[in-house]
N, C-alpha and C positions, 0 to 999 in steps of 0.2 A: 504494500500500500504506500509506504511512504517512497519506496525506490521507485513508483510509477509517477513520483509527482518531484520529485529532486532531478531524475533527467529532462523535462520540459524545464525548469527553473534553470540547471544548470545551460542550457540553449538561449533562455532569454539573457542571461547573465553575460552569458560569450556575444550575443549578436548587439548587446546595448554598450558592453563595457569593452572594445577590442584590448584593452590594454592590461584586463585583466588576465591569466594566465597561469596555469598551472604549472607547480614545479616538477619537472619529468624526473631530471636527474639529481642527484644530492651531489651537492657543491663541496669541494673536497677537507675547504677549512670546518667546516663539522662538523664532516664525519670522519670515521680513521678505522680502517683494517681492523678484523679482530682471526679471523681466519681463513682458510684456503682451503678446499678440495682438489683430490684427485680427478682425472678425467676418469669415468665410468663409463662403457660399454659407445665409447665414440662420441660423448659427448664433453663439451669446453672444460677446462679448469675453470674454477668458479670463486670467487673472494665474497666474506661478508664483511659489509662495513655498517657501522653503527653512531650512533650520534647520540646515547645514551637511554632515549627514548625507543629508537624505534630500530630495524635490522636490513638491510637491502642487498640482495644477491645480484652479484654483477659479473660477470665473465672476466677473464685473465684480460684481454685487450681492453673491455671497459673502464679495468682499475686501470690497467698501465695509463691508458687518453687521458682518464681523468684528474690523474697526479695525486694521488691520495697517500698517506703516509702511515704506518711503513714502507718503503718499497715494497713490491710481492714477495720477493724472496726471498725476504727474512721476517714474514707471516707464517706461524706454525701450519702445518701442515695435517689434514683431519685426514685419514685415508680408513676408508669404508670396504671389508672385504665380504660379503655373503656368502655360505656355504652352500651348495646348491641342498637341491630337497630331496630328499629318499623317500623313496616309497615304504608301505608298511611289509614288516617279514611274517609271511607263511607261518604260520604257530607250528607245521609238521618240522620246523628247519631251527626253531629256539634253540 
């Protein structure tokens, strides 16, 4: 209910105010690294960065553009490894 009436507001807001604007990206002096992922099954290395309040995943080239600090590479490093699944054993083979 209320998200059916905040996207028309949000439309009248953009088309009356051009100048107002939302911020896409977090600006580097407030927020700052806190850590890094591995690439998983082909997908980017990934950095979060944080501003105390809030958290935002960004890809390895996004933090590098965006100049955030720490450099990436001396961002601890989270690596995630899954075991795959096995199926159940036969009770004749316990």
């Amino acid at each position: 209910m209320i998200r059916s009436r905040a996207i028309p507001l949000m439309l009248l807001v953009a088309l009356t105010c051009p100048s107002v604007m939302a911020q896409v990206s977090p600006k580097p002096e407030t927020f700052s690294g806190i850590h890094r992922k591995e690439s998983v099954r082909g997908r980017p290395e990934t950095a979060t960065v944080t501003d105390g309040k809030s958290f935002i995943q960004l890809t390895e080239q996004e933090y590098r553009a965006g100049g955030f600090w720490p450099p990436y590479e001396t961002l601890p490093t989270i690596v995630v490894r899954r075991l795959p699944v096995r199926g159940p054993v036969p009770n004749n083979l316990k």
